[in-house]
KESE-491057 format. One line per field, with one value per residue (C-alpha): residue number from 1; residue in one letter; x, y negated, z. Coordinates in nm, 3 decimals. Example, Ala and Ser with C-alpha at 12.3 -4.5 7.8 and 13.67 -1.06 7.14 Angstrom:
2
nr [1:2]
rest [a:s]
c1 [1.230:1.367]
c2 [0.450:0.106]
c3 [0.780:0.714]
% end
This chain:
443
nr [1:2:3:4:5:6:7:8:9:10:11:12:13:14:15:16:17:18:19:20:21:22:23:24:25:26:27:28:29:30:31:32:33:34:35:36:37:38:39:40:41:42:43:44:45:46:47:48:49:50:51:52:53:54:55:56:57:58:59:60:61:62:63:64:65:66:67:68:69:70:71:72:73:74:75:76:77:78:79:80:81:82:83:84:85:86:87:88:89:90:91:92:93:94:95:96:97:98:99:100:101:102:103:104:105:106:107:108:109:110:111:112:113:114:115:116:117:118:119:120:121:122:123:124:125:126:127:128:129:130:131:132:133:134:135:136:137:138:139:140:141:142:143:144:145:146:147:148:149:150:151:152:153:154:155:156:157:158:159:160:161:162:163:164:165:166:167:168:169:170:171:172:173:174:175:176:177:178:179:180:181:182:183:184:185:186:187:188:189:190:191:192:193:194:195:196:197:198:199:200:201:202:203:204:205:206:207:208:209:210:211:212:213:214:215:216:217:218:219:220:221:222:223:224:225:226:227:228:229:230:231:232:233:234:235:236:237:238:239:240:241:242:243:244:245:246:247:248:249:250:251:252:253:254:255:256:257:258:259:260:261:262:263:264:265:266:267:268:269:270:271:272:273:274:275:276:277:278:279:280:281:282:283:284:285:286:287:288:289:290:291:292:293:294:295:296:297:298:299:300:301:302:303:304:305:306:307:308:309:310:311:312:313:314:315:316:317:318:319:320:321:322:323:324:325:326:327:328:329:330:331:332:333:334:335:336:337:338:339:340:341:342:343:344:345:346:347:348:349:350:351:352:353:354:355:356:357:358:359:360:361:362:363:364:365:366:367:368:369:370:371:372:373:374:375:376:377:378:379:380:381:382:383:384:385:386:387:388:389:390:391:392:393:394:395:396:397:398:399:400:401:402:403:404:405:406:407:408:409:410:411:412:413:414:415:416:417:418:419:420:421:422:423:424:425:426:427:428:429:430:431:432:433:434:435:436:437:438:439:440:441:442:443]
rest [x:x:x:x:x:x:x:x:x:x:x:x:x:x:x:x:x:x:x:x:x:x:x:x:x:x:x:x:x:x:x:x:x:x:x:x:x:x:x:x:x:x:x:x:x:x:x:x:x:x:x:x:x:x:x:x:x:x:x:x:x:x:x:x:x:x:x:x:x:x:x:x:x:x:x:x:x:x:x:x:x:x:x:x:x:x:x:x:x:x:x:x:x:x:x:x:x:x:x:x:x:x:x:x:x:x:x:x:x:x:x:x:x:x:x:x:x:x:x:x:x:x:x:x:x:x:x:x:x:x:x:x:x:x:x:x:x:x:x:x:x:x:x:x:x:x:x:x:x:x:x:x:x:x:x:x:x:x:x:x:x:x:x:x:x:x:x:x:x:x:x:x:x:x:x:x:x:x:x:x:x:x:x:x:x:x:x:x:x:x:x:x:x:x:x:x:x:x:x:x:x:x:x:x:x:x:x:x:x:x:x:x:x:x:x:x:x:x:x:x:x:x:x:x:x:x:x:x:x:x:x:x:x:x:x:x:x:x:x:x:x:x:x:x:x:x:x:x:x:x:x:x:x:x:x:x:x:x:x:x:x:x:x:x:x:x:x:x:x:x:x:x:x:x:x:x:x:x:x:x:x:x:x:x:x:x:x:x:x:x:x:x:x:x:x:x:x:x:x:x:x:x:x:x:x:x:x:x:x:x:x:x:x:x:x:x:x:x:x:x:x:x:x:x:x:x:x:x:x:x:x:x:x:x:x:x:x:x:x:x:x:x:x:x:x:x:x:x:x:x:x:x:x:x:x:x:x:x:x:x:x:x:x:x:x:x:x:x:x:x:x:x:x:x:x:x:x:x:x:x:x:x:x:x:x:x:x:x:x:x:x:x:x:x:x:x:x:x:x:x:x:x:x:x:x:x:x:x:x:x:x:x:x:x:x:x:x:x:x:x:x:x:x:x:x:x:x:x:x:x:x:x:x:x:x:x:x:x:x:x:x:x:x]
c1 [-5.515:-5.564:-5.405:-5.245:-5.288:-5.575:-5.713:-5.882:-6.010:-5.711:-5.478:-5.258:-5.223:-5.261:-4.964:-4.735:-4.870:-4.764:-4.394:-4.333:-4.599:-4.412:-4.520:-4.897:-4.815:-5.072:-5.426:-5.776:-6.088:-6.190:-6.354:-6.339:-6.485:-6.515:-6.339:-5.965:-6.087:-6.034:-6.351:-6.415:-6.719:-6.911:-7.147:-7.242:-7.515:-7.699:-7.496:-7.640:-7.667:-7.644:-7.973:-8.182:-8.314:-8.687:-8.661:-8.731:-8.460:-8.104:-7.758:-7.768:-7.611:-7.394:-7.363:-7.617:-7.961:-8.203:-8.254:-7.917:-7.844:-8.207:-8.026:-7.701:-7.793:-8.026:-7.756:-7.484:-7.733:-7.747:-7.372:-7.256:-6.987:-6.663:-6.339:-6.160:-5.889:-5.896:-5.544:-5.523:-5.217:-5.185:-4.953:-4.997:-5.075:-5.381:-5.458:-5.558:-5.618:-5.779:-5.717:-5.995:-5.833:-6.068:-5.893:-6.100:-5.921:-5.643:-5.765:-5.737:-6.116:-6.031:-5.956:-6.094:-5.964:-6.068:-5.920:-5.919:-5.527:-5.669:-5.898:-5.907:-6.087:-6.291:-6.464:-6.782:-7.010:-6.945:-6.980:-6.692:-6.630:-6.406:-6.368:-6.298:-6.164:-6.054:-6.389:-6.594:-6.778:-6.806:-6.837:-7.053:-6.928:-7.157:-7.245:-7.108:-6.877:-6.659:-6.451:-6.768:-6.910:-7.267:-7.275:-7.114:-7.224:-7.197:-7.165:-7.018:-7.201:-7.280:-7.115:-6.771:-6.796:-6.442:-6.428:-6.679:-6.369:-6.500:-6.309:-6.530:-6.822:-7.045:-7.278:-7.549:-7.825:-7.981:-7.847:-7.790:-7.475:-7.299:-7.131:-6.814:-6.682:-6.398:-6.474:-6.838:-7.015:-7.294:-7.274:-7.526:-7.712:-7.789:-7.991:-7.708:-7.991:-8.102:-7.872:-8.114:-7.982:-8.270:-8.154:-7.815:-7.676:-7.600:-7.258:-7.190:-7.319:-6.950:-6.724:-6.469:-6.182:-6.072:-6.160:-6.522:-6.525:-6.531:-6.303:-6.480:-6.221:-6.319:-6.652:-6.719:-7.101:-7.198:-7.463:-7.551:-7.649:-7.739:-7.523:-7.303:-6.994:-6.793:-6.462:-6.426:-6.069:-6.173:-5.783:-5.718:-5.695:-5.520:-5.236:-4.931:-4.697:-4.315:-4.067:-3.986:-4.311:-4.561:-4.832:-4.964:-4.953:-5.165:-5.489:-5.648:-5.968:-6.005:-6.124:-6.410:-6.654:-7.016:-7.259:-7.572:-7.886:-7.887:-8.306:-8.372:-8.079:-7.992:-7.691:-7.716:-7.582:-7.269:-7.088:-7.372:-7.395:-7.059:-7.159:-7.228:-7.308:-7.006:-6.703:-6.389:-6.052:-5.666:-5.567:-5.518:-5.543:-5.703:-5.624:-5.809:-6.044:-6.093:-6.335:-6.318:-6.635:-6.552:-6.487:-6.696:-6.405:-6.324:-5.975:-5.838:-5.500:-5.393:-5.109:-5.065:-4.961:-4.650:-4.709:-4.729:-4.424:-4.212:-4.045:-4.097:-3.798:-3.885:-4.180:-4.539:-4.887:-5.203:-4.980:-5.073:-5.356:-5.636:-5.934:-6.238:-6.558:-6.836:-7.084:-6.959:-6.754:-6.434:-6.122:-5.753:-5.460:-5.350:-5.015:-4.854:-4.526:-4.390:-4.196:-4.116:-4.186:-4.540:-4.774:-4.932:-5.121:-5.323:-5.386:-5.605:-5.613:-5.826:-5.712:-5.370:-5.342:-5.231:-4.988:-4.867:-4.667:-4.473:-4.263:-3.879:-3.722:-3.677:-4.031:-3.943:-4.191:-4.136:-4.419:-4.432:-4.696:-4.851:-4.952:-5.315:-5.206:-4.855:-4.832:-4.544:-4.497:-4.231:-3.895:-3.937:-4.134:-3.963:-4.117:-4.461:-4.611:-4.689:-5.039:-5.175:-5.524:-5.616:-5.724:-5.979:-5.742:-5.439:-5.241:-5.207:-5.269:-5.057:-4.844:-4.484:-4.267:-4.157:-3.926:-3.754:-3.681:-3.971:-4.141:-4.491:-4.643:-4.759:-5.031:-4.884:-4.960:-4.770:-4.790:-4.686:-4.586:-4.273:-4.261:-4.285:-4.415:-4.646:-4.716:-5.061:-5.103:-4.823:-4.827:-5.157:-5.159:-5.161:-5.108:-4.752:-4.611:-4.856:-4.734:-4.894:-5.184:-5.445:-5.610:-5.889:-6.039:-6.424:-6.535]
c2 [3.387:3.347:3.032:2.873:2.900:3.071:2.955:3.076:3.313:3.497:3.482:3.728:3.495:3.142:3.199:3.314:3.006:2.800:2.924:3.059:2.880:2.944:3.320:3.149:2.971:3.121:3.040:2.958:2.744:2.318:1.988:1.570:1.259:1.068:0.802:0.770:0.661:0.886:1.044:1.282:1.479:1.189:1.299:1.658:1.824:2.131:2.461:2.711:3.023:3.438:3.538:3.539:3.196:3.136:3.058:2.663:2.668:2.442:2.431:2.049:1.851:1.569:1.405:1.419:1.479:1.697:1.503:1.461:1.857:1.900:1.590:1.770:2.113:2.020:1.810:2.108:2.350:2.079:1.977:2.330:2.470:2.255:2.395:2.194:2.247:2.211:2.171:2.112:1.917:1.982:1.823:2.111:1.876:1.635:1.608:1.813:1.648:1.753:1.659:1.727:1.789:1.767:2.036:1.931:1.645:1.669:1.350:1.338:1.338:1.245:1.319:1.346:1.367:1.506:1.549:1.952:2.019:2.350:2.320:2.551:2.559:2.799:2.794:3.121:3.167:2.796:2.545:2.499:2.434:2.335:2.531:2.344:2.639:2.458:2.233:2.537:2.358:2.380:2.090:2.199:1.995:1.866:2.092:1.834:1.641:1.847:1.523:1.485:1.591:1.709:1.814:1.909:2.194:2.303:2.664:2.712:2.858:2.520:2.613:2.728:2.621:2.596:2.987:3.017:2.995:2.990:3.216:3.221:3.153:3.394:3.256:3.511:3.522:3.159:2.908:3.113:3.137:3.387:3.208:3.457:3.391:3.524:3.462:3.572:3.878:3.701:3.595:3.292:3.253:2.907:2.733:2.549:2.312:2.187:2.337:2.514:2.858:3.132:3.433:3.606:3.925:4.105:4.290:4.395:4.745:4.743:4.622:4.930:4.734:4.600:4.205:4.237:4.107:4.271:4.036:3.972:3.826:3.738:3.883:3.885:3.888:4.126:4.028:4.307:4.476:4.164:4.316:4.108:4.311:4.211:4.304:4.364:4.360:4.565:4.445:4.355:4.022:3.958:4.204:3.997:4.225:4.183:4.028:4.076:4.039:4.085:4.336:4.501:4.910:5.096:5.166:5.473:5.255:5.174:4.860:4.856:4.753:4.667:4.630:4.401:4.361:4.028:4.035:4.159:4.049:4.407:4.627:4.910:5.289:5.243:5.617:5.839:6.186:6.064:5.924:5.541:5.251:5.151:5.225:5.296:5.154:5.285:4.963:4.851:4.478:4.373:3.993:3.882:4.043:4.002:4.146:4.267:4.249:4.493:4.826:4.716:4.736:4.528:4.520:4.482:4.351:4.489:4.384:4.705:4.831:4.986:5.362:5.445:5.661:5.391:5.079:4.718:4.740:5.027:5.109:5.035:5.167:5.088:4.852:4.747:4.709:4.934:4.975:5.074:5.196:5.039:5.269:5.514:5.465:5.602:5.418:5.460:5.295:5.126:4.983:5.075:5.033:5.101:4.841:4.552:4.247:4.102:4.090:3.722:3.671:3.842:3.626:3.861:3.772:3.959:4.145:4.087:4.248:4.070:3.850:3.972:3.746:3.915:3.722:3.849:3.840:3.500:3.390:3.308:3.407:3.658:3.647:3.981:4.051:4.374:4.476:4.642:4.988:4.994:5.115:4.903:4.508:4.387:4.185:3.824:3.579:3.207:2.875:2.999:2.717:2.677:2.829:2.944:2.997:3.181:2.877:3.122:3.058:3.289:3.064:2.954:2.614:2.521:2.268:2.153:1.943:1.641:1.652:1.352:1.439:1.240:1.439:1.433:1.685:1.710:1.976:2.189:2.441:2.790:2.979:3.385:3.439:3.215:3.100:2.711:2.464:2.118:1.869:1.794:1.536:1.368:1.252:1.431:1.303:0.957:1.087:1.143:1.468:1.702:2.015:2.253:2.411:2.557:2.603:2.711:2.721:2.595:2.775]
c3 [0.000:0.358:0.556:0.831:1.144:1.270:1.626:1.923:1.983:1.755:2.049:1.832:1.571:1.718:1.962:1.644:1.472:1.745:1.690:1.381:1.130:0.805:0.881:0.791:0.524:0.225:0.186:0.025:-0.079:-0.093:0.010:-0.058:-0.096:-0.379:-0.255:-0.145:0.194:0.517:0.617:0.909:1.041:1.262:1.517:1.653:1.613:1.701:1.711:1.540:1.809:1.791:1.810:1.458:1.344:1.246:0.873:0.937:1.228:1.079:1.148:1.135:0.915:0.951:0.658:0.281:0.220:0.109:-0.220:-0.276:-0.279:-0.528:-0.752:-0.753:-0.810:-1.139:-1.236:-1.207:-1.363:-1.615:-1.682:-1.652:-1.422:-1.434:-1.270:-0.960:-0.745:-0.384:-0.249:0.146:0.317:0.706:1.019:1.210:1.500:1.461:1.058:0.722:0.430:0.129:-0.261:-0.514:-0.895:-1.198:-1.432:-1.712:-1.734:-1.492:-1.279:-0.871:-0.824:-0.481:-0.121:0.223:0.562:0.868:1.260:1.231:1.144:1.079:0.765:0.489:0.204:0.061:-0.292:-0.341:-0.635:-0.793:-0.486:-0.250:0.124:0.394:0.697:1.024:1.251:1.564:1.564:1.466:1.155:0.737:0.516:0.228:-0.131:-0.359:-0.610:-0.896:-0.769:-0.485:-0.385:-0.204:0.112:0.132:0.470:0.773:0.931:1.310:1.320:1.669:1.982:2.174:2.489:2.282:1.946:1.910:1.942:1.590:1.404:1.072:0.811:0.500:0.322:0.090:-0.188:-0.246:-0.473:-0.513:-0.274:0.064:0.227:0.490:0.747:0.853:1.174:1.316:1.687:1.661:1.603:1.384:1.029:0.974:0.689:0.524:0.282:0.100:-0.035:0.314:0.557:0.727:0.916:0.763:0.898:1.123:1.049:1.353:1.305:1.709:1.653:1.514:1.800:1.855:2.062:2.343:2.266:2.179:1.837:1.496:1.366:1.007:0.808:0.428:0.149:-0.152:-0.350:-0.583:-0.776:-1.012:-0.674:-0.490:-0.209:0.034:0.094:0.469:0.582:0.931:1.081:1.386:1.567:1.941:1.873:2.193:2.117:2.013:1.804:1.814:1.565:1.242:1.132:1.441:1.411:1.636:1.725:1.522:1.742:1.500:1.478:1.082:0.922:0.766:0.485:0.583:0.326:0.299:0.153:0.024:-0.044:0.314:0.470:0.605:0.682:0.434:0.433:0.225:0.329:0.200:0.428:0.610:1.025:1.033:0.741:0.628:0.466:0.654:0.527:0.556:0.549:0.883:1.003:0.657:0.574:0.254:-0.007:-0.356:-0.592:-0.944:-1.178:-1.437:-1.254:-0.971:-0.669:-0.419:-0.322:0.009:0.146:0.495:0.700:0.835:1.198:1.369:1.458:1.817:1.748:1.622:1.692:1.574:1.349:1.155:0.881:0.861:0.811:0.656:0.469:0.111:-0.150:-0.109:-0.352:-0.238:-0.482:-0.282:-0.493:-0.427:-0.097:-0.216:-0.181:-0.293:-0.236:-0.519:-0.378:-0.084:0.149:0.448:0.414:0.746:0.533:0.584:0.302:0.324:0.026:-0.272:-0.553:-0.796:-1.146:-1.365:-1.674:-1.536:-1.222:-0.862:-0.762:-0.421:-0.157:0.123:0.388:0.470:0.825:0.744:0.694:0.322:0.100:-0.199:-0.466:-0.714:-1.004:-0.924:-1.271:-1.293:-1.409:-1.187:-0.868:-0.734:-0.768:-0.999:-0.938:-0.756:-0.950:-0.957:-0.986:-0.812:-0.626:-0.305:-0.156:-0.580:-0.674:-0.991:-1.220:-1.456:-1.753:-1.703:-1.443:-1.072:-0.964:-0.648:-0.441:-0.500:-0.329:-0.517:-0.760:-0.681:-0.354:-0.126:0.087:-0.061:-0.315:-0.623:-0.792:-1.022:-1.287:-1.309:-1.606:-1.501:-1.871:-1.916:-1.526:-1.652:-1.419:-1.486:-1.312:-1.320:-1.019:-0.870:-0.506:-0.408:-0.033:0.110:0.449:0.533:0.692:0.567:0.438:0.217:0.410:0.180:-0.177:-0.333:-0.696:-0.783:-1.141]
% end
């Protein structure tokens, strides 16, 4: 799921943040330290820039070494893959923190905190990261212990790195990363073992609207094909839509799905005979991306846009689930509404189908199991936690509010089949007035 409060250069969705933040509340992917002391980036260092790197050129790091990443990667190739949870607490002023859980044995591995309210975390192909989008940096976690910080990278443009705006990160084949911003036009590409930038993928061939930017919003790695597969928004970003739900007017300029090479590091022909590379979506103003193994589909959730004929109070389009058969190129819809109320999160759980959140007139949030072989989500779900990741093992690992009525949180377990809830860390935050910001699921 996608989170809170996106910032500049998303005027659209920064100024709704700034009033209506509840509308954000859904998201992602992790970070820590292994200690339960406060830790935040330290000193800056080189940006990394749009124009393609040399492969010795870095992003810099901030924090680890080289010999600690070699240590930690033998020793996770070693140990095996363990499952964590990242769970993210936020201010929405000054402060994010972020709580590491061990679900192997249901321990608080530990927790980190940093001066970017907005941080998000994201977990790709086993490691997992936090996403600074105001400061315009990711902290990569150790490979084996993700309560720890490996290193802090700056991926901003030095002159405006707040504007990087960092939205996701892609594990490829071996150790590289792609670096999606959402306020450039470049995707880096890092060597997660030194931090070094090795390549950028140029995406500005793309650009169709008025602000400049594609808007790449979330990927996904395929590694039978050792493709990288992007989603690019393609939205006037500047173009605040009205109330209930604020999206924009449709513009007739479709999302789309750019493919790479992940050996040469290359935008491929994904559309056959059709004009262009990539694949062109009906979902407008996609938000997040998920991808399913076994029939080889990535599905894609779009907010949707108001047609020009209409007003703000009546239905949507491009508004829904839609799969799309990157061999292929084909895509169907496999839900879709015309509904006002906003889809906000896609949690996809595999064998089972997806658990879809949509936000009333009220900003309340309504989560519905969208079963694999229906068409329409079911009735309300109760007792599903706040921002849920798919744990790997049928349920949703989450945030809830205290029981006994304080005002921290707890990390909880949700099981879809009876609804039941367990605790399985109580007061996850020792920072007060955070609320639930993010999560995110290392396996």
């Amino acid at each position: 799921m996608r989170g809170a409060c996106p910032q500049e250069p998303d005027m659209r969705l920064s100024l709704l943040s700034s009033v209506l933040p509840v509308i954000f509340a859904g998201a992602l992917v992790g970070c820590g330290d292994s200690s339960d002391e406060s830790q935040g980036p330290s000193t800056e260092q080189d940006a990394a820039t749009d124009s393609p790197a040399p492969p010795d050129a870095g992003l810099e790091a901030e924090t680890g070494s080289d010999a600690t990443a070699e240590a930690s990667e033998e020793a996770s190739a070693e140990a095996g893959v363990k499952r964590f949870a990242i769970l993210v607490g936020s201010d929405y002023a000054t402060t994010a923190q972020a709580a590491v859980i061990d679900l192997e044995t249901s321990t608080l591995a530990g927790r980190v905190t940093f001066d970017d309210q907005d941080t998000l975390p994201y977990a790709s192909g086993g490691r997992g990261f936090l996403l600074h989008r105001t400061q315009g940096k990711v902290s990569v976690l150790d490979a084996v212990n993700p309560a720890t910080v490996e290193r802090t990278l700056d991926v901003g443009v030095e002159a405006d790195a707040g504007k990087a705006n960092p939205y996701a990160v892609v594990v490829s084949a071996g150790t590289e990363a792609y670096v999606l911003r959402y306020g450039q036009n470049t995707a880096p590409v890092i060597e997660l073992g030194t931090g070094a930038q090795t390549a950028s993928i140029d995406l500005s061939s793309f650009v169709a609207d008025n602000d400049g930017l594609v808007d790449v919003v979330d990927g996904v790695y395929d590694s039978s094909s050792k493709r990288v597969y992007l989603v690019l928004q393609r939205i006037d970003q500047t173009e605040l839509g009205e109330a209930p739900d604020y999206v924009g007017k449709c513009s007739g300029i479709p999302a789309l799905v750019v493919g790479i090479d992940a050996s040469t590091r290359s935008v491929i022909d994904l559309n056959g005979a059709e004009e262009g590379t990539a694949i062109a979506l009906e979902a407008v103003n996609p938000w997040s991306a998920a991808w399913d193994e076994s029939s080889r589909t990535l599905m894609v959730l779009g907010v949707g846009c108001v047609p020009q004929d209409a007003d703000a109070g009546t239905g949507r389009a491009g508004r829904g689930i839609e799969r799309v058969m990157v061999d292929t190129g084909a895509t169907s819809w496999w839900w879709k509404t015309e509904q006002v109320d906003r889809p906000g999160g896609m949690v996809w759980m595999p064998g089972q189908g997806a658990l879809v959140g949509t936000d009333d007139a009220n900003f309340a949030r309504h989560w519905r199991m969208l079963e694999t072989s229906a068409t329409e989500p079911g009735p309300d779900r109760v007792g599903v936690p706040n921002q849920p990741a798919y744990d790997g093992d049928g349920g949703l690992i989450g945030l809830a509010a205290q029981a006994d009525g304080g005002t921290g949180w707890d990390a909880v377990r949700w099981e879809p089949g009876t609804s039941s809830t367990t605790v399985i860390a109580a007061g996850l935050f020792d920072k007060p007035g955070l609320m639930a910001y993010g999560s995110a699921m290392i396996r």
